[in-house]
N, C-alpha and C positions, 0 to 999 in steps of 0.2 A: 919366350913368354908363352904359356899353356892358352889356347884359346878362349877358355871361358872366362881365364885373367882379362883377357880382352875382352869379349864381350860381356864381360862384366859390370863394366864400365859404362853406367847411362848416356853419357857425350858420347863416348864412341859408337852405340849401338844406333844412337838418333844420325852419326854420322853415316852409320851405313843405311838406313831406311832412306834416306836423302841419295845418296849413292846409286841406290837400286833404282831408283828412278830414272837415273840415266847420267851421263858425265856430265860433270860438275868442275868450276874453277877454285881453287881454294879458295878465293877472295867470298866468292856464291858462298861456300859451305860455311865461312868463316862468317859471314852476315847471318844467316840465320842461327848458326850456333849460340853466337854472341846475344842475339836478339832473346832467343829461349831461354838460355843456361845464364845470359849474365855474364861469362868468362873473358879474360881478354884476347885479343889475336894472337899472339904467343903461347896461350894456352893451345885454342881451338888448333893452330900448327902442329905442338906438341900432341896431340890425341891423330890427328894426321898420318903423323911420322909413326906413333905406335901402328896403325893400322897398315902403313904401308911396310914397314920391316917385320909385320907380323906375317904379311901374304895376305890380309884381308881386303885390300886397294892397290889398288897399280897408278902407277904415277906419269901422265906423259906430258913433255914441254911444246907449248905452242908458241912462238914466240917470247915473250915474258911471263903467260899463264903458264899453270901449272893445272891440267886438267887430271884430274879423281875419277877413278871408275872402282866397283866390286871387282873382287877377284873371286868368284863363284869356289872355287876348288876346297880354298880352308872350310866354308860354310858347309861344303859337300862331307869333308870329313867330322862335322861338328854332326852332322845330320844322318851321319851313320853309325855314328856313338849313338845316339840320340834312339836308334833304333830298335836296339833293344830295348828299349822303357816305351816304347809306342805300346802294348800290350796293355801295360797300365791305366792309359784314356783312351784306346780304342773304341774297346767296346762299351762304356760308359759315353764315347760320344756320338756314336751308333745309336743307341738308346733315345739320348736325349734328340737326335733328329727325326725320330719314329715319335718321338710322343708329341713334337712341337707340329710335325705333321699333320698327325693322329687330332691337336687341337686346331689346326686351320682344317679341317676338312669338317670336323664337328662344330664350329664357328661357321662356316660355308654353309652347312646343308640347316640351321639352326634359321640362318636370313634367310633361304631360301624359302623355307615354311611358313615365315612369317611373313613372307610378299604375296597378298592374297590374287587368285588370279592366274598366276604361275606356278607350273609343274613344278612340282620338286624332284630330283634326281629318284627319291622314291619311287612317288606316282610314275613320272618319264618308262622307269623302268618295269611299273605293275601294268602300263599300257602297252607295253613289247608284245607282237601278234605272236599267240601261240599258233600251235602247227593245227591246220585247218584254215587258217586265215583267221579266226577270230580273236579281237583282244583281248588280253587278260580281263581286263574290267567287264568286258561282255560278256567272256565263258564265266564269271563267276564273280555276279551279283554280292555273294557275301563279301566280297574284298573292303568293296567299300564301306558297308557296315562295320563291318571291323577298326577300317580307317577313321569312322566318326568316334567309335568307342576307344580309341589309342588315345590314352592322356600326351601334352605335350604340347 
C-alpha cells in the first residue's frame, strides 16, 4: 500500500498523532479511537494492522499488551517526497511570519504611545546620548516640536 493510501485515511492519521506522543496499548488507542470516530474495536484493530504492515507502527508484546509506537522512517520518506513542493508554501510562509510580526510590533509600540508617562521605544531611542555626552532631546530642542506636531 503507497503511503498516502495510508495516510489517507483520517483514523489512521488521528492514530498516528496519538502515536507520536509516545507508546501506547491498543486497548489506549482503541478507547479513544472509538470515542472520536464512533468505530468499533475490530475496526480501530484493522487501521492498526494497516499501519503496522505498512511500516508506519511497530508493534511490541508485553505481556497480553500489545504496545504501538511510530516508526519515524516511512514519515521520513513521505517528507522527502514532500520536499520538493516545500517551494510552493515556503516563501509565502516566510511572508506571512514578517507581516504577523511586522503587526505585533506595530500593536506594541501603538500601547506604548498610548500609556501616558512612559517612553515609547521612539522617545527611549531619540534620548540615546549623542557623542559629546549630550542627549538627543538636549542637542536639539526641535525634536520635540516635531514630536508635538506628528499626528498619531
Amino acid at each position: 500500500m503507497h503511503a498516502f493510501d495510508v495516510l489517507g485515511e483520517p483514523v489512521r492519521r488521528r492514530i498516528l498523532e496519538l502515536l507520536a506522543e509516545g507508546e501506547r496499548s491498543a486497548g489506549s488507542v482503541c478507547e479513544v479511537i472509538r470515542a472520536e470516530f464512533g468505530i468499533s474495536q475490530p475496526a480501530v484493530s484493522q487501521h492498526l494492522r494497516v499501519l503496522r504492515d505498512s511500516g508506519f507502527a511497530t508493534v511490541r508484546p508485553q505481556g497480553a499488551r500489545r504496545l504501538y509506537a511510530v516508526n519515524p522512517e516511512p514519515l521520513r520518506e513521505v517528507d522527502d517526497w514532500l520536499g520538493h513542493f516545500r517551494r510552493f508554501w515556503t516563501p509565502p510562509l516566510h511572508a506571512l511570519a514578517t507581516e504577523l510580526a511586522r503587526g505585533r510590533r506595530e500593536r506594541r509600540l501603538a500601547a506604548e504611545a498610548d500609556r501616558p508617562g512612559e517612553p515609547t521605544v521612539a522617545t527611549a531611542s531619540a534620548e540615546a546620548t549623542q557623542p559629546g555626552g549630550a542627549t538627543a532631546s538636549a542637542a536639539a530642542p526641535e525634536n520635540e516640536q516635531a514630536e508635538k506636531r506628528r499626528p498619531g
